[in-house]
C-alpha positions in Angstrom: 4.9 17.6 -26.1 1.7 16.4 -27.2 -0.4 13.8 -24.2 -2.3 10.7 -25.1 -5.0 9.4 -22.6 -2.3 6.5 -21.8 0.2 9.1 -20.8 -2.4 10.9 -18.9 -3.4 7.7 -17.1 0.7 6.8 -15.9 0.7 10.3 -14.9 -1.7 9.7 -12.1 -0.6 6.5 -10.9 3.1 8.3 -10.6 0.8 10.9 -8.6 -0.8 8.8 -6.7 2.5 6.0 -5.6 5.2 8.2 -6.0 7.3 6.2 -8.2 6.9 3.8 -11.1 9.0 0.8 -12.5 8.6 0.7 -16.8 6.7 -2.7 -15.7 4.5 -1.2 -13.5 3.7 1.5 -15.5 2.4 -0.7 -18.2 0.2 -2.6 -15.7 -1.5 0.9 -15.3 -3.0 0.6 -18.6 -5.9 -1.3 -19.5 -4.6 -2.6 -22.5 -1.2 -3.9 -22.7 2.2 -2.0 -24.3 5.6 -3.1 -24.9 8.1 -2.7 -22.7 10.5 -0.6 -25.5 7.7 1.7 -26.2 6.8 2.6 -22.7 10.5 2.9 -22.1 10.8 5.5 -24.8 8.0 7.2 -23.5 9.0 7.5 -19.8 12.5 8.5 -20.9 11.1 11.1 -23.4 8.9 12.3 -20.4 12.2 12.7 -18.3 14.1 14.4 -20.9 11.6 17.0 -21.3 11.1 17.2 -17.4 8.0 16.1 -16.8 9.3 13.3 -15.0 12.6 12.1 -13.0 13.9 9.0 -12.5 16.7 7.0 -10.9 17.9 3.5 -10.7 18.7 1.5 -13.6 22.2 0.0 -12.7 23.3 -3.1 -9.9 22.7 -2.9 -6.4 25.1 -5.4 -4.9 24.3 -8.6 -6.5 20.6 -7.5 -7.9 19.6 -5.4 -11.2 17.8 -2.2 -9.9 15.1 -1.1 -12.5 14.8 2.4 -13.5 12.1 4.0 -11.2 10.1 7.1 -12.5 8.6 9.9 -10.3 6.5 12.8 -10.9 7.7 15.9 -11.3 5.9 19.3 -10.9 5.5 20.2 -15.0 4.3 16.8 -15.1 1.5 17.3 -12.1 0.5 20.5 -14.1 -0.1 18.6 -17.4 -1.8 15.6 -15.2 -4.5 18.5 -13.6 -4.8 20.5 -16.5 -6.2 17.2 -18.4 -8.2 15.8 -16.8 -8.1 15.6 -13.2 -9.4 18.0 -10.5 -6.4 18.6 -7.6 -9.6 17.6 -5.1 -8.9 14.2 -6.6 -5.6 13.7 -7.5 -4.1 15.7 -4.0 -1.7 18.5 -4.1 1.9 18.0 -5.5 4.5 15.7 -3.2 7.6 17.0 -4.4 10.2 14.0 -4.3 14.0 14.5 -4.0 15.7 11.9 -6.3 16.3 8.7 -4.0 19.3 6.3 -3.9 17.9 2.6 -4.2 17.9 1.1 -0.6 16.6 -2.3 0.4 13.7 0.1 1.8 12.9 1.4 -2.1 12.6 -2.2 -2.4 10.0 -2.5 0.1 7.9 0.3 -1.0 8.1 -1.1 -5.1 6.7 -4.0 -3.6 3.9 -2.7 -1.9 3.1 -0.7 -5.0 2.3 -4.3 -6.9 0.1 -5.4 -4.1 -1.7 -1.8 -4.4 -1.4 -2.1 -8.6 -3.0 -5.7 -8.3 -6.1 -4.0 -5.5 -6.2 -1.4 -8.8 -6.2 -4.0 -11.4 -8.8 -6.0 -9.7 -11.2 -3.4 -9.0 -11.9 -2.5 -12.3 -13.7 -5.7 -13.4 -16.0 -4.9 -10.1 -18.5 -2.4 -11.5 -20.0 -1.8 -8.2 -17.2 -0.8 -6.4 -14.7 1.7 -6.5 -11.2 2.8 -4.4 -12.3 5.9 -2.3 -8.8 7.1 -0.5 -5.4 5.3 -0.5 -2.7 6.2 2.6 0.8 5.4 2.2 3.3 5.5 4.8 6.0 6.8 2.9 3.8 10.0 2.2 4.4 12.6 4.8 1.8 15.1 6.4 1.7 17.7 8.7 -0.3 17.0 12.1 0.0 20.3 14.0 3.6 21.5 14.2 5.0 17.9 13.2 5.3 16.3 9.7 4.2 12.3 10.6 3.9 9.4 7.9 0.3 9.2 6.2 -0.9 6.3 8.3 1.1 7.0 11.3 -1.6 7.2 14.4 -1.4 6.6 18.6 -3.1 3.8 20.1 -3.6 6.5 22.9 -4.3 10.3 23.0 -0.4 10.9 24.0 2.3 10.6 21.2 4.6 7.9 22.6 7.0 6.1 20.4 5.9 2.9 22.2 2.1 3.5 21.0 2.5 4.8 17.6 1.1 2.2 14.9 2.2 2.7 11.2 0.3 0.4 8.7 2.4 0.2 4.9 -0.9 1.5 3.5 -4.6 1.8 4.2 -7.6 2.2 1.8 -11.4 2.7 1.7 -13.0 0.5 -0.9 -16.6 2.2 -1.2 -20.0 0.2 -2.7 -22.2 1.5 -4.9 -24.6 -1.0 -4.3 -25.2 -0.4 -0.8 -23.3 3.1 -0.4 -21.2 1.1 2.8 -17.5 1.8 3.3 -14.3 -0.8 4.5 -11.5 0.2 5.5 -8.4 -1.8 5.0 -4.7 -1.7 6.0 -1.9 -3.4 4.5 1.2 -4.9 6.0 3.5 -6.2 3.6 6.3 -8.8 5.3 9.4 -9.2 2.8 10.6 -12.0 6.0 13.4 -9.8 7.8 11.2 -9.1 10.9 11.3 -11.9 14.0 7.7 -13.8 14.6 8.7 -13.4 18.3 11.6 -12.0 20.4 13.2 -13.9 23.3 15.4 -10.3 23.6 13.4 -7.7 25.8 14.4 -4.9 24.3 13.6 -5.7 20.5 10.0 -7.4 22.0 8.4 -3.8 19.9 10.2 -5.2 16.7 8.5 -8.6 16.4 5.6 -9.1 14.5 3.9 -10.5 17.7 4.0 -7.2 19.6 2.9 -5.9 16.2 -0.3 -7.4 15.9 -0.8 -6.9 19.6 -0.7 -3.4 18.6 -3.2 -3.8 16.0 -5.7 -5.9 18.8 -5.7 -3.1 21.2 -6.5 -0.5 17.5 -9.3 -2.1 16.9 -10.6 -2.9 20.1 -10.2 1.0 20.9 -12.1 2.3 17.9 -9.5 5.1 17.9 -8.7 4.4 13.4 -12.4 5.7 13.8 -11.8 9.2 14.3 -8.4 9.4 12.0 -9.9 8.4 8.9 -13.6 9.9 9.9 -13.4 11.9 6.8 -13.4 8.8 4.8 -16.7 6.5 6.1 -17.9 5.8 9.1 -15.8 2.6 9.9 -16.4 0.7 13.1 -14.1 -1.9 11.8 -11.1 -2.6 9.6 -9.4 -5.6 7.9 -5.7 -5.9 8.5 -4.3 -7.7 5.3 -1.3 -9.2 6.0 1.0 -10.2 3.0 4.3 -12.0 3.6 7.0 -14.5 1.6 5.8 -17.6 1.4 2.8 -19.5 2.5 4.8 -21.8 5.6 5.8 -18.0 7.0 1.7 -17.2 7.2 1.1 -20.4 9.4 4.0 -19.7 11.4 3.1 -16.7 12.4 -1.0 -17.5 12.5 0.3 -20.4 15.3 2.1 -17.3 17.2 -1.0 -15.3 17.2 -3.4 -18.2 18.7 -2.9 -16.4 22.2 -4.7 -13.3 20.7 -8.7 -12.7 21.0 -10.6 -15.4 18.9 -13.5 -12.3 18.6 -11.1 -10.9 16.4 -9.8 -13.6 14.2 -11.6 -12.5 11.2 -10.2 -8.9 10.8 -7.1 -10.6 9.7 -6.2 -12.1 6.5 -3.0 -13.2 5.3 -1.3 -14.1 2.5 2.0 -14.7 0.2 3.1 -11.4 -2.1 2.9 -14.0 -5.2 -0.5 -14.9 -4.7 -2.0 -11.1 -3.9 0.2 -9.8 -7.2 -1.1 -12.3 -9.5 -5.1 -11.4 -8.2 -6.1 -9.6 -5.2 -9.3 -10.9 -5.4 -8.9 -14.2 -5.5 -10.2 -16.2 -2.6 -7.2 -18.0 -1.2 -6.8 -15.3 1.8 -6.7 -17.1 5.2 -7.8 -15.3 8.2 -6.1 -15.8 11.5 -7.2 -18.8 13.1 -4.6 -21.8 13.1 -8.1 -23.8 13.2 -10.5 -22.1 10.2 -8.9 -24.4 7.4 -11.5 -22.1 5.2 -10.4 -19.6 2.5 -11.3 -16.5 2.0 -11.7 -12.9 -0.2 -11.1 -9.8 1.1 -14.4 -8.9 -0.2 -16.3 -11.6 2.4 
């Protein structure tokens, strides 16, 4: 089977996500293509195994699209092309999924991380360093953890573990500095608050809390260490609809003001359509300002 640069190109976005819709496969590419002929393509890509796939048929009352992943042959064509395994990572071999509301929730995430690709390319000065997903798994001594997964202390206790969707370093060329971002995308299932004790971990409240005491401790400093040298990071915050973002910015007015402005939040819509636009608001119910992620 003969590889054009286009191929090559959805080759390592399936490295680098794990899985593919047809859709978001085009919106890899640079220049647009039909969605018949990347169809074809991804199916003929399957067929010859380069590539499996599942999906494709009704989940309960919704369409499920066909979802792509990468399989080893394909990995080998992808680093024998053109990219060096320092850059693309080693092989994550995926077992064919069944579609759960949970696929759902990581296709999702992959158009809010497809629209952060999109948007960086018209940015000549800056460039995506690392990305971190939490559905990839790694090993941390004799356990195999989530990518992002980290302890707000130096213990492993369930209560203190803190797993973002996704983190990234966006890198500058102008001035050589590094951010580091995480990303936690809301589909509107998770309680604001709690008024049951026991679930009080499960609401985005004790969330954030979480986040406060992160970034107060300056422990995400020595996880991603290999990365930059990050005495900050931006939580973006992307959730249903923009009446859901004030809600829960009035729930978090108890937290420290200091730290207001290492939150932004926003609707999935809005970050899909352009991640860079500046209608981001940060986490103060009384900054009526909006913002980039860049600012």
């Amino acid at each position: 089977m003969t590889f054009t640069e286009d191929d090559i190109e959805v080759l390592f976005y399936l490295q680098r996500y794990g899985f593919l819709t047809i859709r978001q496969a085009i919106r890899t590419l640079d220049k647009g293509r039909s969605y018949q002929n990347m169809a074809r393509r991804l199916k003929s890509m399957a067929d010859q195994g380069y590539l499996g796939a599942f999906g494709g048929h009704k989940f309960g009352f919704a369409n499920v699209p066909k979802v792509y992943f990468l399989r080893e042959q394909g990995y080998g064509v992808l680093s024998e092309n053109r990219f060096e395994a320092e850059y693309i990572g080693e092989f994550r071999k995926r077992k064919k999924p069944a579609w759960t509301p949970q696929t759902m929730h990581r296709m999702n995430l992959v158009e809010v991380l497809l629209s952060l690709e999109i948007g960086i390319r018209s940015i000549d000065f800056l460039d995506i360093a690392r990305i971190f997903l939490d559905y990839n798994r790694t090993k941390v001594g004799s356990r195999v953890v989530c990518e992002t997964t980290d302890f707000l202390d130096s213990g492993s206790a369930v209560g203190s573990k803190i797993v973002p969707d996704a983190a990234f370093v966006i890198r500058s060329s102008r001035t050589e500095a590094k951010t580091l971002f995480f990303v936690e995308l809301d589909r509107g299932t998770e309680g604001i608050v709690s008024r049951i004790e026991a679930n009080a971990d499960r609401s985005l409240v004790n969330k954030f809390e979480k986040y406060e005491r992160y970034l107060g401790s300056g422990k995400f400093a020595d996880k991603y260490r290999e990365w930059g040298d990050f005495d900050s990071f931006v939580l973006l915050f992307v959730t249903t609809t923009a009446a859901r973002v004030d809600n829960i910015r009035h729930k978090l007015t108890g937290l420290n003001e200091d730290y207001h402005e290492y939150y932004l939040f926003n609707t999935f819509e809005s970050v899909v359509e352009n991640f860079f636009r500046e209608d981001w608001k940060n986490r103060s119910m009384t900054d009526n300002s909006l913002y980039s992620v860049l600012s």
